[in-house]
N, C-alpha and C positions, 0 to 999 in steps of 0.2 A: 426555635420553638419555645413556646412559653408554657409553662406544665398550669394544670387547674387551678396551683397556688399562687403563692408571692413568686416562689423561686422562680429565676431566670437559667437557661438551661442552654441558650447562646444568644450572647449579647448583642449579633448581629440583626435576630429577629426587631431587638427593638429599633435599631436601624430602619430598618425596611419598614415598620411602623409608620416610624417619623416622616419618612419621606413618602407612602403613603399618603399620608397627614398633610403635608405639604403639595403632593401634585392636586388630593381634592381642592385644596382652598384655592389652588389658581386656574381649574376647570369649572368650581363655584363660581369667582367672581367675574371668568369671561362668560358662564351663561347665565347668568344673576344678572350683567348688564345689556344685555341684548330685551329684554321685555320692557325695561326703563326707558331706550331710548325708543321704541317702539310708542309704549305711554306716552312719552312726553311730546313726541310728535303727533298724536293724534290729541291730545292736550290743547297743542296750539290750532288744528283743526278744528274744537268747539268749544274755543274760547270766546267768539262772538255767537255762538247759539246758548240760547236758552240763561240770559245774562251772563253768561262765563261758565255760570255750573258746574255742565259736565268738563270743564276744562281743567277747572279749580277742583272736583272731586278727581279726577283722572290725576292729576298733579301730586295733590296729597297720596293715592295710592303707588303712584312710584314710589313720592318719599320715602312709605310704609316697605315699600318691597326693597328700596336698597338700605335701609337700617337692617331689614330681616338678611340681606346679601352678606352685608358688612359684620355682622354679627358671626353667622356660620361662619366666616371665610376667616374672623378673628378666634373664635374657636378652634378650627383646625389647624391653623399655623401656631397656637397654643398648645394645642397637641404634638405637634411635630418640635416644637422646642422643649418640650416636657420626655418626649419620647429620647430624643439627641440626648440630654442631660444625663439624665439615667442610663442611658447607655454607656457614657463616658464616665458616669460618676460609677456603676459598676464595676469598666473593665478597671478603674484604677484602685481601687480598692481590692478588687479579684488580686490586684499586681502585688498591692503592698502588701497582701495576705501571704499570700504565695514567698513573698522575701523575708518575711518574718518567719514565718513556718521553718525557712529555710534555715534562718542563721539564729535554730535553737539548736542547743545541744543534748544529743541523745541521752537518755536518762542511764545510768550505769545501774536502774535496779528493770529495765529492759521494756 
């Protein structure tokens, strides 16, 4: 759980984040590519009407939708690697805090 602040309060949350992060961007780019090959086959359907036209504007509008695919899906795999990081770069810092903390010694004025 991650509290309203910066602080992290178990480092697992960020985990489950990450991967998260990771299962949208590969349920993004399998339905992000299902409307493209749809476009692009009805593309080549009115490629001979209307001088190509509507083949050529259809064409262009997939391109548009898998740059906006490609984008999200690079997005949240950026997340999920951001999320993984800080998880690790947490717990080991939590670690080396923790063995420092350890191997001081108690102060004799208490």
């Amino acid at each position: 759980m991650v509290s309203s602040g910066t602080e992290v309060e178990n480092p697992e949350s960020l985990k489950k984040a990450g991967n998260g992060a990771a299962e949208i961007a590969g349920e993004t780019k399998t339905a992000g590519n299902h409307p493209v090959d749809e476009t692009r086959a009805a593309a080549r359907d009115f490629s001979a009407d209307w001088s190509g036209g509507a083949g050529a504007a259809l064409n262009r509008l997939a391109a548009v939708w898998s740059l906006q695919v490609e984008g999200l899906v690079g997005r949240c795999r950026d997340l999920s690697t951001q999320f993984g990081a800080t998880r690790n770069n947490f717990v080991e810092v939590e670690a080396a805090n923790t063995q420092t903390m350890k191997s001081v010694q108690p102060s004799p004025f208490g």
